[in-house]
C-alpha positions in Angstrom: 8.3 -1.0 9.4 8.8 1.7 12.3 6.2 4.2 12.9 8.0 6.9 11.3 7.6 5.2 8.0 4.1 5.2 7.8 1.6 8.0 6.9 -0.7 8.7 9.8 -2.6 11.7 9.6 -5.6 12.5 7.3 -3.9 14.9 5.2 -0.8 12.7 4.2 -3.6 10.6 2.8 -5.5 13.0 1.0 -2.5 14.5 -0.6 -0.9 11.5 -2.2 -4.5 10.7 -2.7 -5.6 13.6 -4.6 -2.3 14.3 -5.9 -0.5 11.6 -7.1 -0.4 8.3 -9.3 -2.1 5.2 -8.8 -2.1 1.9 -10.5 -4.1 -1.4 -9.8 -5.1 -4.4 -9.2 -7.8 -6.2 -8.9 -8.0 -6.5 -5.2 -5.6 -3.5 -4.8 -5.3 0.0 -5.5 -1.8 2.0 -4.9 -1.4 5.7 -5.0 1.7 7.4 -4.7 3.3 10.7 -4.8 6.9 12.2 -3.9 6.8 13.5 -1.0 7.7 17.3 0.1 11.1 17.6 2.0 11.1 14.2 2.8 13.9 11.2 2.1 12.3 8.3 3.6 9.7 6.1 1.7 6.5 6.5 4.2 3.2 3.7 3.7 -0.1 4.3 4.4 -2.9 1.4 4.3 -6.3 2.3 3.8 -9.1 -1.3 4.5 -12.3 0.1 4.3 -15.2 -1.2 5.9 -16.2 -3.5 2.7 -13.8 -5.7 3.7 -14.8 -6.9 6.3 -15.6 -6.2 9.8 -12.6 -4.7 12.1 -11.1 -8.2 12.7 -11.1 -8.8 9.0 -9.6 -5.4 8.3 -7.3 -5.5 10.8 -6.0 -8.9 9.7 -5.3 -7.6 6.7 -3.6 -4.3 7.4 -0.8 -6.6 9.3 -0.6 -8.9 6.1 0.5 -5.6 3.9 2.5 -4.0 6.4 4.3 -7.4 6.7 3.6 -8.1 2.5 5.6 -4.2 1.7 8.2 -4.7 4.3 9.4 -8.3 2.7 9.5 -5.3 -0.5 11.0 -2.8 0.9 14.0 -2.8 -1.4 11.4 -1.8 -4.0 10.1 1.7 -2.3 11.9 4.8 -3.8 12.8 7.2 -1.0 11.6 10.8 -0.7 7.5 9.0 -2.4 4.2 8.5 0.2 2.6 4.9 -0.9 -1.2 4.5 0.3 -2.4 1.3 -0.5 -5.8 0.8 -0.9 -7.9 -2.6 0.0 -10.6 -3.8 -2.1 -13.3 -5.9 -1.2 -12.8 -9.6 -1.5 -9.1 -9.2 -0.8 -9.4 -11.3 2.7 -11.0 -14.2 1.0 -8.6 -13.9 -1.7 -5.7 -13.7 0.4 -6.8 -16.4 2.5 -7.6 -18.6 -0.3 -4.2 -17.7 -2.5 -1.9 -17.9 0.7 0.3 -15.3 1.7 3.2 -15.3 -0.4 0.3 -14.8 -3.3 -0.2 -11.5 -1.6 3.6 -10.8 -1.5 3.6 -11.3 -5.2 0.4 -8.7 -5.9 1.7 -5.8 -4.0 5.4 -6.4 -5.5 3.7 -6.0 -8.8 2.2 -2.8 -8.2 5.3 -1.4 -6.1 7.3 -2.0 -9.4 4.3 -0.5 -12.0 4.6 2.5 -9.5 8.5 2.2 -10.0 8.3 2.4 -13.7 6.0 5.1 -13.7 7.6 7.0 -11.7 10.8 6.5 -13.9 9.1 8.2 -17.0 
């Protein structure tokens, strides 16, 4: 996904954070909002340190970037997505194989789609 896709700064996080939707999962968590003036779907990822240690978390920030992109077609334009890491999703991931982790955040991209639609 190119960098201008993504949500970088604090605030962008807070505010789909504190301001929008979320549903879940049991290893993850994804908030979302429509964004302000925007028209591009923007991602944020948010491993915290229960994770794992940085190579854990970084590991696993490339597997969602890489899990979203092959679900792109499923992010509505103009809305901010954080997703949100829980512990135990490395060892899951690495236990269930990656195309299991494709299939959990396509799940909650289309929960988010539906209830965005009501």
């Amino acid at each position: 996904m190119p960098r201008r896709g993504r949500l970088t700064r604090a605030a962008e996080f807070d505010a789909v954070t504190q301001l929008g939707r979320a549903v879940s999962g049991r290893y993850l968590t994804l908030r979302f909002r429509t964004a302000e003036g925007g028209d591009a779907a923007r991602v944020g990822y948010a491993v915290p340190r229960r994770v794992g240690g940085a190579v854990d978390r970084n590991l696993v920030k490339r597997r969602l970037r890489d899990a979203v992109a092959r679900n792109e077609q499923l992010l509505r334009p103009g809305t901010d997505y954080v997703l949100i890491a829980r512990p135990g999703l490395a060892a899951a991931s690495e236990a269930q194989g990656f195309d299991w982790l494709v299939a959990q955040v396509e799940e909650l991209l289309r929960e988010a789609g539906q209830a965005q639609a009501r």
